[in-house]
C-alpha positions as CSV (number, residue, x, y, z in Angstrom):
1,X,16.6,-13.7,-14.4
2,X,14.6,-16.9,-16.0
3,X,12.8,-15.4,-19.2
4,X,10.3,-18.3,-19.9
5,X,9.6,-18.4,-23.9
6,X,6.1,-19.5,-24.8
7,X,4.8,-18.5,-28.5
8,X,1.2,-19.1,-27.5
9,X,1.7,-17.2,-23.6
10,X,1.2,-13.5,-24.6
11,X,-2.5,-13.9,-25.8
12,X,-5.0,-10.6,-24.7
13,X,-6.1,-10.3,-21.3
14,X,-9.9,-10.7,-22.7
15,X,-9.3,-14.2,-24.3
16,X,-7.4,-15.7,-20.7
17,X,-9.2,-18.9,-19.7
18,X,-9.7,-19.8,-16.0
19,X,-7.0,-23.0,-15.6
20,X,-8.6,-26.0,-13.5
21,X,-6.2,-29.3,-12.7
22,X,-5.7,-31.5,-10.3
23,X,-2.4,-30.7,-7.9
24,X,0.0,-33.1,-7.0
25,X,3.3,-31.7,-5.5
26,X,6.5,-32.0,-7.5
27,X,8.5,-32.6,-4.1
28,X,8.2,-35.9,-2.7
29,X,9.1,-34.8,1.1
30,X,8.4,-31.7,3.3
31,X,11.6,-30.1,3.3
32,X,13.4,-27.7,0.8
33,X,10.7,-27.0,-1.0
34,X,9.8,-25.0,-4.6
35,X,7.7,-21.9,-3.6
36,X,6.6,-19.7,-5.8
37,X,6.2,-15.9,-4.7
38,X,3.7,-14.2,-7.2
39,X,4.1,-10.2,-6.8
40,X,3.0,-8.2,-10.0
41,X,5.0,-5.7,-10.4
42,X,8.0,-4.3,-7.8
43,X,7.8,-0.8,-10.2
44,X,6.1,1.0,-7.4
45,X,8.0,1.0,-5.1
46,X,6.0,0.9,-1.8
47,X,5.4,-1.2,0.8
48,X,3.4,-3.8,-1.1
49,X,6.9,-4.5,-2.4
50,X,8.7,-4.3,1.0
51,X,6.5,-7.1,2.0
52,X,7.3,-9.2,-1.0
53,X,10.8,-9.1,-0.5
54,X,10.7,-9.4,3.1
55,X,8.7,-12.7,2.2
56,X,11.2,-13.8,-0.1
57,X,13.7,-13.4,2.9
58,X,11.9,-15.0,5.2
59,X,11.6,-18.2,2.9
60,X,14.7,-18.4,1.7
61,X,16.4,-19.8,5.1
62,X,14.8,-22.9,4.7
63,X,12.9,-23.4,0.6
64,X,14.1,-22.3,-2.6
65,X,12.1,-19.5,-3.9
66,X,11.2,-18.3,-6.9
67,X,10.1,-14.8,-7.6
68,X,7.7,-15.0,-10.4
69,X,6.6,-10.8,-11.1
70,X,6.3,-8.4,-14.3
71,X,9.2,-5.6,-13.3
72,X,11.3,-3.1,-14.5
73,X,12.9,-2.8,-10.7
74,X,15.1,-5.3,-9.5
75,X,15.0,-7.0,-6.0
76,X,18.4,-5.9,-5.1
77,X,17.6,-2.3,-6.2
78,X,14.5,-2.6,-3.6
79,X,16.3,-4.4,-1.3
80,X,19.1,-1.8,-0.4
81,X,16.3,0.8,-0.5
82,X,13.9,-0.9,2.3
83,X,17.0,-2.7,4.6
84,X,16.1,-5.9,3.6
85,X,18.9,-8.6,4.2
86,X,17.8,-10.5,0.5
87,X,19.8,-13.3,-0.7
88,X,19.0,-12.1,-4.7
89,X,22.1,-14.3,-6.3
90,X,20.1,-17.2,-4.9
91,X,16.2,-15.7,-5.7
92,X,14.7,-16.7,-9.0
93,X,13.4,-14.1,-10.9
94,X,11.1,-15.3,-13.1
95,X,9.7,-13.3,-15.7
96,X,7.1,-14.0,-18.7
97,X,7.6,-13.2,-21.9
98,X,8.2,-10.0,-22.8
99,X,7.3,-9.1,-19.4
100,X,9.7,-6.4,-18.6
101,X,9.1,-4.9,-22.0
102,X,5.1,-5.4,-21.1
103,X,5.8,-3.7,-17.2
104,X,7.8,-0.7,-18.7
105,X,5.0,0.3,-21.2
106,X,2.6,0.4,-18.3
107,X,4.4,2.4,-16.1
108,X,5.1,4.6,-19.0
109,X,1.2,5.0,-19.2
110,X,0.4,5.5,-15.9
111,X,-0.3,9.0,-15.6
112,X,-2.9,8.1,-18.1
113,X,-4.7,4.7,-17.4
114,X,-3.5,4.3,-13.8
115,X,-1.7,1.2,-12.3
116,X,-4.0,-1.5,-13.8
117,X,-3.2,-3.5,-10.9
118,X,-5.8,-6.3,-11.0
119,X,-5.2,-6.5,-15.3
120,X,-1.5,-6.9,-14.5
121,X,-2.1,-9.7,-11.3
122,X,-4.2,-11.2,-13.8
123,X,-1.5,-11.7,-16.6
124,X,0.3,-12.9,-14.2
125,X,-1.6,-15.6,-13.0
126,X,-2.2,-16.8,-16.7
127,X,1.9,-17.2,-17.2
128,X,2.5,-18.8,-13.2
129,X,-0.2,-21.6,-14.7
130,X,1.6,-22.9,-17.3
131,X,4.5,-23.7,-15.1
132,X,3.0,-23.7,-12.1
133,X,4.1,-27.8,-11.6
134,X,7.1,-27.2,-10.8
135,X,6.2,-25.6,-7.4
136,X,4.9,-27.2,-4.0
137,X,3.5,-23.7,-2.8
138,X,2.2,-20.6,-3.7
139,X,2.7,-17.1,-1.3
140,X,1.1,-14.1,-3.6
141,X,2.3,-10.8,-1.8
142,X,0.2,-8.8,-4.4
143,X,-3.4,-9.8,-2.9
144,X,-6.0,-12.5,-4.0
145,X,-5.8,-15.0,-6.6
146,X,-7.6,-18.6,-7.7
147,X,-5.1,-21.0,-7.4
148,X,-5.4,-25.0,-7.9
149,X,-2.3,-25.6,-5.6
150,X,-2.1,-25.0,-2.0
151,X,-1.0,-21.0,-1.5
152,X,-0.5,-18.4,1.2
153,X,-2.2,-15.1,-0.1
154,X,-0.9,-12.0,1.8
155,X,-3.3,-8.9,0.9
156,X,-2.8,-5.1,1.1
157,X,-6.3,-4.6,0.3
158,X,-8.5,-6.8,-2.2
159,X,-7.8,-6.3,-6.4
160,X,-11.2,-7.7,-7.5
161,X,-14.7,-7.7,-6.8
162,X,-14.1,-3.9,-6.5
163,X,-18.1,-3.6,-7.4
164,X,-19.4,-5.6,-4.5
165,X,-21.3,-3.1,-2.6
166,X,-23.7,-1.7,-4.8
167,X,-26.3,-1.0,-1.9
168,X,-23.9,1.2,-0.3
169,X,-23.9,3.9,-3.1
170,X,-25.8,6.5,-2.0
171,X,-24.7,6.4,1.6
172,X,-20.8,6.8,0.7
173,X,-22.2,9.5,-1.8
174,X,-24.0,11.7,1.3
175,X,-21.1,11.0,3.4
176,X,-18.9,12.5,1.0
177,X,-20.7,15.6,0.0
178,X,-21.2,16.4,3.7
179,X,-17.3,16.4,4.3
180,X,-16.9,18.9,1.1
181,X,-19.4,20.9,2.1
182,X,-17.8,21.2,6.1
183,X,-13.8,22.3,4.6
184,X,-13.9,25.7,6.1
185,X,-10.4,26.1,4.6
186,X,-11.8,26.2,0.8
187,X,-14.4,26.5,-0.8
188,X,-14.7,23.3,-3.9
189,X,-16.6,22.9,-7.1
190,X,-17.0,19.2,-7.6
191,X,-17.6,17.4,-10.6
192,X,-19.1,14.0,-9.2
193,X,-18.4,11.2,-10.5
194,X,-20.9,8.4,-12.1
195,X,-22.0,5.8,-9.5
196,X,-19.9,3.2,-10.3
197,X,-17.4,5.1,-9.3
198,X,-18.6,6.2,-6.1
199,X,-19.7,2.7,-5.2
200,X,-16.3,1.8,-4.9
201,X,-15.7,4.5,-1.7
202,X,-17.1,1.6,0.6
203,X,-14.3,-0.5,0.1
204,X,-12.2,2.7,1.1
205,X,-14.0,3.7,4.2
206,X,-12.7,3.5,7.6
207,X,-13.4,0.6,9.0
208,X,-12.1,-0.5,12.2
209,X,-12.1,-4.3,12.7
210,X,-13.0,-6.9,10.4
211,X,-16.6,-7.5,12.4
212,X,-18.3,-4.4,11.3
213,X,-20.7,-4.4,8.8
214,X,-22.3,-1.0,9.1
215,X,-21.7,1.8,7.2
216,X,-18.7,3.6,7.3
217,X,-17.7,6.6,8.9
218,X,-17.3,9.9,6.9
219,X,-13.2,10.2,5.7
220,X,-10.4,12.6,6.7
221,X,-9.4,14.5,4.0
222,X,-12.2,13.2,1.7
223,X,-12.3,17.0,-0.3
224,X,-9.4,15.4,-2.2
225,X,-11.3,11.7,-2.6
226,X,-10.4,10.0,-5.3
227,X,-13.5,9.4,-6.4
228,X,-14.1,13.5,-7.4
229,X,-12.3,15.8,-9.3
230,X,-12.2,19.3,-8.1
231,X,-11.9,23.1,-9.5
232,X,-10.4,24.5,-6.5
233,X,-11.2,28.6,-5.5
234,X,-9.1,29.9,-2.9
235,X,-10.3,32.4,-0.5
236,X,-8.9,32.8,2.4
237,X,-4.9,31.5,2.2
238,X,-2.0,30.9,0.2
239,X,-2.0,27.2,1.0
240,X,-0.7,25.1,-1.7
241,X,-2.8,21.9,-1.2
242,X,-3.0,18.2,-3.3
243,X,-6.2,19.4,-4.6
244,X,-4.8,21.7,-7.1
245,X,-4.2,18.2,-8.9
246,X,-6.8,16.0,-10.5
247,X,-5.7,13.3,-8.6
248,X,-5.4,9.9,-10.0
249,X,-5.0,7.2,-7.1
250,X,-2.3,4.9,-8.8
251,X,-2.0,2.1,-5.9
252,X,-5.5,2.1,-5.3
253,X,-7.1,-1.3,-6.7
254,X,-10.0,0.6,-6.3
255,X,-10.3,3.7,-7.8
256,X,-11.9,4.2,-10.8
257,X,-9.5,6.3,-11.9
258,X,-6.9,4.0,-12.3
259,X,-9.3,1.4,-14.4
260,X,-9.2,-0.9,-11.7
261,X,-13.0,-1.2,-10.9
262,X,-15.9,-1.1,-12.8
263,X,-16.6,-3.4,-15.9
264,X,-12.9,-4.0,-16.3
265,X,-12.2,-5.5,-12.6
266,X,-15.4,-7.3,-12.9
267,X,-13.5,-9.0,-16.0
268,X,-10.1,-9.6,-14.1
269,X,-12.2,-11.0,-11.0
270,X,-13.8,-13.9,-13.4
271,X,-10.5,-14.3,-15.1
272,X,-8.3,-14.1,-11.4
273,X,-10.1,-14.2,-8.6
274,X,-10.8,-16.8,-5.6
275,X,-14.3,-18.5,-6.4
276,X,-17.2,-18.6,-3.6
277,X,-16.4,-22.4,-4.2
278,X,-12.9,-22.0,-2.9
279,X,-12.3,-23.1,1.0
280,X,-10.6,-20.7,2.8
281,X,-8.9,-21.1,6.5
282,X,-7.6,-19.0,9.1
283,X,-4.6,-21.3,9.7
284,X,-5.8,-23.3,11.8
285,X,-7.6,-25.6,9.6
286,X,-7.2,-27.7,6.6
287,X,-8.0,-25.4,3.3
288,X,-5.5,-24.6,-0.3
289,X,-5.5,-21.4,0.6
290,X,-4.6,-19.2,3.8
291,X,-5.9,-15.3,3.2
292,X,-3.3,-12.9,5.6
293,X,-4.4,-8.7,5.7
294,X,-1.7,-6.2,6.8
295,X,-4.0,-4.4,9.1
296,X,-7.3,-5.2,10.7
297,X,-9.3,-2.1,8.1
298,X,-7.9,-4.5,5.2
299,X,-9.1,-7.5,6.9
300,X,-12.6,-6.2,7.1
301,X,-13.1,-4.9,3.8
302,X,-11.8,-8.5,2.7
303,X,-14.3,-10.0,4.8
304,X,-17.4,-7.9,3.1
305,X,-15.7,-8.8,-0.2
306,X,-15.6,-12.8,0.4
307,X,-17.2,-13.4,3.1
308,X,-14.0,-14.8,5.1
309,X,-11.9,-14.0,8.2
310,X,-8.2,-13.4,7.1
311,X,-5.5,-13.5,9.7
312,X,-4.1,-10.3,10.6
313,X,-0.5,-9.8,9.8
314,X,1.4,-6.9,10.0
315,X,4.3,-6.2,7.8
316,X,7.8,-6.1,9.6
317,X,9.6,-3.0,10.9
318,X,12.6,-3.6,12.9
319,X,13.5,-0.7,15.1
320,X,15.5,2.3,14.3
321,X,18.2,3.7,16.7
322,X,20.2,6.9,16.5
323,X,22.8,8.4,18.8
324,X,20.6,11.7,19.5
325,X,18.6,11.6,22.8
326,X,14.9,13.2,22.6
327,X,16.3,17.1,23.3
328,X,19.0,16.5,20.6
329,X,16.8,16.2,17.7
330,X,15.8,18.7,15.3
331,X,12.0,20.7,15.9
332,X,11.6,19.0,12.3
333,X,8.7,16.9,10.2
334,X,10.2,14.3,8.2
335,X,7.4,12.7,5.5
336,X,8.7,9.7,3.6
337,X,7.0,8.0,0.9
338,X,6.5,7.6,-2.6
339,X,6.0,11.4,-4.3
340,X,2.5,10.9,-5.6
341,X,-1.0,12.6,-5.5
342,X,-2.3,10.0,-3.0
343,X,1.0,10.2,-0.7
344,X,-0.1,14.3,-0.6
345,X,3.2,15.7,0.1
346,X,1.8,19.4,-0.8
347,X,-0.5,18.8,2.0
348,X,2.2,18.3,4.4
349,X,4.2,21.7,3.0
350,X,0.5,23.7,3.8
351,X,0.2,22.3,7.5
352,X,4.3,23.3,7.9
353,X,3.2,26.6,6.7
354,X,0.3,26.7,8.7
355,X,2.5,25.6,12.1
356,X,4.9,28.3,11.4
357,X,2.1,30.8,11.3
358,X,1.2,30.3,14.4
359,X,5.0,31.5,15.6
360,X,6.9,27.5,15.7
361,X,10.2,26.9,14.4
362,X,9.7,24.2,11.7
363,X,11.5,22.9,8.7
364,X,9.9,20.0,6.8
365,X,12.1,17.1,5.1
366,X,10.1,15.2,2.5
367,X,11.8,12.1,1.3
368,X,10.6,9.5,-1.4
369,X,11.0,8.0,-4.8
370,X,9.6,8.7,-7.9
371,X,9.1,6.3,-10.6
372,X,8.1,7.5,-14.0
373,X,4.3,7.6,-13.1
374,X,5.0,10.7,-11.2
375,X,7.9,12.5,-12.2
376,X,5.7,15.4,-13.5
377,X,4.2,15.5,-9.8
378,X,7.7,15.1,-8.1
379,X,8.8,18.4,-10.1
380,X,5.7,20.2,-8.8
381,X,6.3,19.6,-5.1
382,X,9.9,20.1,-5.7
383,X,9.5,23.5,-7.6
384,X,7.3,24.2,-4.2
385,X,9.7,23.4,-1.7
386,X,12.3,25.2,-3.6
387,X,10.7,28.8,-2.6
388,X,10.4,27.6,1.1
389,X,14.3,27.9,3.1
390,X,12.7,25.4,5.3
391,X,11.4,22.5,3.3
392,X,14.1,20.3,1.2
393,X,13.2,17.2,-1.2
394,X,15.6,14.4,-1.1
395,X,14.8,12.2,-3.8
396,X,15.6,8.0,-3.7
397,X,18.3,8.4,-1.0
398,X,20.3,5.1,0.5
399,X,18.9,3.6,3.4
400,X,21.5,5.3,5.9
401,X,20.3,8.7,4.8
402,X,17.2,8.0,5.3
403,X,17.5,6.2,8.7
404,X,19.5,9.6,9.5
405,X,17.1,11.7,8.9
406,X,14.4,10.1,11.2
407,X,16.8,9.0,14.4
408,X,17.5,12.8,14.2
409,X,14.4,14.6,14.1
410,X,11.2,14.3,16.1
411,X,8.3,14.5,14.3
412,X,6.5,12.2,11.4
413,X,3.9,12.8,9.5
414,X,2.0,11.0,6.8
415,X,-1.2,12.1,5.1
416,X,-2.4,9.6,3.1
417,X,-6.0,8.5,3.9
418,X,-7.1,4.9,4.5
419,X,-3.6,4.0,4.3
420,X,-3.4,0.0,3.9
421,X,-1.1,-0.3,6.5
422,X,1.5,2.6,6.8
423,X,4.8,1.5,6.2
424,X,6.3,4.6,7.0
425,X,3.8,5.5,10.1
426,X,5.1,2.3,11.0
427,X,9.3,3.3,10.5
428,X,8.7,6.6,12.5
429,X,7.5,4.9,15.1
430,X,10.3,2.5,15.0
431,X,12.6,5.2,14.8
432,X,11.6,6.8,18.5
433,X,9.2,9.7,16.6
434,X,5.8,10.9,17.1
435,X,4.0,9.9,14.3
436,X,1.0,11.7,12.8
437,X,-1.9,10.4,10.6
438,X,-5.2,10.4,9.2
439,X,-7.9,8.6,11.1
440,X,-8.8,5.8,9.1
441,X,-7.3,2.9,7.5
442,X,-4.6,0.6,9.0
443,X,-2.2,3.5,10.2
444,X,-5.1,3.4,13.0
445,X,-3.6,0.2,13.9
446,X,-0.2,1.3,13.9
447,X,-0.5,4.6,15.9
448,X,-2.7,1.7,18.7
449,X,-6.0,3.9,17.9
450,X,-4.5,7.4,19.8
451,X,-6.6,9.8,19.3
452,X,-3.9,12.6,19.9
453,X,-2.0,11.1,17.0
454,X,-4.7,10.4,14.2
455,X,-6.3,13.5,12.7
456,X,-9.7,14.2,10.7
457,X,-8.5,17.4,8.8
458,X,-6.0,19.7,7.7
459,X,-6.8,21.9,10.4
460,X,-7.3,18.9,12.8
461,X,-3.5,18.1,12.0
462,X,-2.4,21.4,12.2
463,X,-3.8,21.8,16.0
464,X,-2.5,18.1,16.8
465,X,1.0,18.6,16.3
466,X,1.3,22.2,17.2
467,X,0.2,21.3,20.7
468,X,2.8,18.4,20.4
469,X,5.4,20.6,19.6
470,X,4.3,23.5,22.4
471,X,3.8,20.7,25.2
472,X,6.6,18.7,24.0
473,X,5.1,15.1,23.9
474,X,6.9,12.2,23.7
475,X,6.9,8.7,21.9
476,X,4.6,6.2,23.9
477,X,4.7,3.2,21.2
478,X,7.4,0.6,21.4
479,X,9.7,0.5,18.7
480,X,9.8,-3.0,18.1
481,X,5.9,-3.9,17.7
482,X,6.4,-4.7,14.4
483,X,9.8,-6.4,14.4
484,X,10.7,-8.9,11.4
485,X,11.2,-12.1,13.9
486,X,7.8,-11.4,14.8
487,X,6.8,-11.5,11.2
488,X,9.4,-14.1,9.1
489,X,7.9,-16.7,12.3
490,X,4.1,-16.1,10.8
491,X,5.1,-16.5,7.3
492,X,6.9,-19.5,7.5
493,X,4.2,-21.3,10.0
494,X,1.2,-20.4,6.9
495,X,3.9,-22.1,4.5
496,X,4.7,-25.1,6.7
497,X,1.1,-25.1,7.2
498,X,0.3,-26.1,3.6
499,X,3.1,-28.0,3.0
500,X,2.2,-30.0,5.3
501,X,-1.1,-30.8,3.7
């Protein structure tokens, strides 16, 4: 790991000035070239991070790359956790400053002030400026950024301009009252947010290709929005549900709650962000900068934000294959992702709870990591499963385990609305499952828009897979729509792309 020293680097995040030079590559012929992959932080542990080091893969074959990040985790740590076949002896990690020190504090104060995503992409950029000569390109797998050299700019969802829709406020503010007020499972006392706040909902909406402009539809699950905090009365169950928690939406670059929009993001978007100056292109034309989205939701909220048409890329998932034929697996949910409030693993413990009410033999496997942001929350869902003989936690379990566990059972199950992509949606499929999901976001993509397979509620899920389960449905997706080839072959034609430029 390269730990560049600069005295004058590690000034506050208020005081950054916006670097403008003239480019001229340090490489005199297209060939093995310096790229610089800027990711923000790996800490998280999600599929944001997949992607980086998938891209950092897919590179390496042909450039030398340079992995320039504030982050505690280590590639190879992520590597062996998402299957990836990384070179890291011959990746350059390149850290600023007093970065690691700088990444541990805020994941330390997470629970508290949230990811501070766009603050940290915006550090970030500051430090890749002062040494960004010695690079021909640029890929950022952690969204957006104003760069004076030619760059590839993959985006899970847009970091800044998080305020741009002001004269959707009230819209997203009636759409979301009218979903509280239709939860026939509970009955919610909602302290509502300011409107700052709530503005931010239409960037999260469920939008379902990048041409649509219109107002979004009302959101699965939106009781538990993370743009309202809720006193919860229970009436008529036992259900243990997410919204016993006052949620804070750590990944989100939107939320609020995390600081990530508001007057804060409005200072990292002057400080980080592409400029309505900058020429965009949809790799097919001549432009520094090439904008990629990982599902066709993210690619329309990116075009509202800029006014652009990213290319669609989805992130790679190579198929999974067991030795168990369809009758051989286990009447079993497997949920795998990070154990957070927004991944709503408690959710997925109620709807087990609710299935096996209704007379089905179910046991529930929830799988995930749980970085220091959420090891209070990870004890709370594992203190729940603990009293059920038919739910287990498995914590940050190797890759073989984990591709065990979903070759051998036959349902999946993720619950977090307007999902980016879907990582995991995506890795049940690959693993011959039926996979389950909330309407909205880019798991639509991944699930091919079947309505049998993408739910609107709790109880919408519940009924969904119990008449899975009693009519014994089967997979209908291919496993391989996602594969890497498929992927590494886009990457590398944007990066050719600008370095031939």
């Amino acid at each position: 790991m390269r730990n560049v020293s600069d005295g004058g680097y590690w000034m506050s995040a208020y005081a950054l000035l916006r670097h403008q030079q003239e480019y001229t590559y340090p490489s005199q012929i297209i060939g093995m070239a310096e790229i610089a992959v800027l990711h923000n932080t790996l800490d998280f542990h999600g599929g944001a991070d997949a992607v980086c080091l998938a891209v950092c893969d897919a590179l390496q074959e042909s450039h030398t790359v340079s992995l320039i990040t504030c982050s505690v985790t280590s590639p190879s740590t992520l590597a062996k956790r998402f299957d990836i076949d990384l070179d890291t002896d011959a990746l350059s990690v390149v850290t600023p400053p007093g970065g690691t020190l700088f990444a541990r504090a805020l994941a330390g104060a997470a629970p508290v002030i949230g990811s501070q995503l766009p603050f940290r992409s915006a550090v970030l950029r500051q430090f890749f400026l002062q040494i960004i000569d010695e690079y021909d390109v640029a890929v950022s797998t952690a969204n957006e950024f104003s760069l004076p050299l030619p760059s590839v700019q993959y985006i899970h969802y847009p970091q800044f301009r998080a305020n741009a829709d002001e004269t959707n406020t009230a819209t997203n503010q009636n759409q979301n009252q009218n979903q509280i007020n239709a939860d026939s499972h509970r009955q919610h006392t909602a302290e509502t947010v300011s409107s700052s706040e709530v503005q931010s909902t239409t960037e999260e909406t469920g939008i379902e290709s990048a041409t649509q402009t219109q107002d979004a539809p009302t959101q699965p699950f939106s009781s538990q929005s993370s743009q309202t905090q809720f006193t919860e009365t229970i009436e008529q169950d036992s259900h243990i549900r997410d919204d016993h928690f006052e949620e804070v939406d750590y990944d989100n670059p939107n939320s609020n709650d995390a600081g990530n929009s508001g007057y804060l993001n409005q200072i990292w978007t002057r400080l980080a962000a592409p400029s309505d100056e900058v020429a965009i292109s949809d790799s097919t034309e001549t432009a520094p900068a090439t904008f990629l989205a990982n599902s066709t939701w993210t690619a329309a909220v990116i075009a509202r934000r800029y006014n652009i048409d990213p290319v669609v890329c989805h992130p790679p998932v190579d198929p999974i294959y067991g030795d168990r034929s369809w009758d051989e697996r286990e009447n079993g949910i497997v949920v795998v992702g990070r154990l957070a409030p927004d991944k709503r693993p408690l959710d997925a413990i109620s709807i087990v709870d609710a299935i096996r009410a209704r007379g089905r033999d179910l046991h529930l496997h929830i799988v995930g990591t749980a970085p220091d942001a959420y090891r209070d929350y990870a004890a709370t869902v594992t203190t729940e499963a603990a009293d059920r003989s038919y739910v287990s936690v498995e914590e940050d379990i190797p890759r073989s385990r984990l591709e065990t566990l979903l070759c051998a059972h036959k349902y999946g199950l993720n619950l977090k609305p307007r999902e980016h992509f879907g990582l995991s949606v995506a890795e049940y499929v690959a693993a011959g499952m039926v996979a389950f999901a909330p309407a909205s976001g880019g798991q639509v993509d991944v699930l091919d828009q079947q309505d049998s397979r993408l739910f609107e509620s709790f109880e919408d899920a519940v009924a969904k897979i119990d008449t899975a389960i009693m009519t014994d449905e089967r997979p209908q997706l291919p496993r391989n729509r996602f594969n890497r080839d498929r992927f590494d072959a886009s990457i590398m034609a944007h990066v050719e792309q600008m370095l031939s430029q």
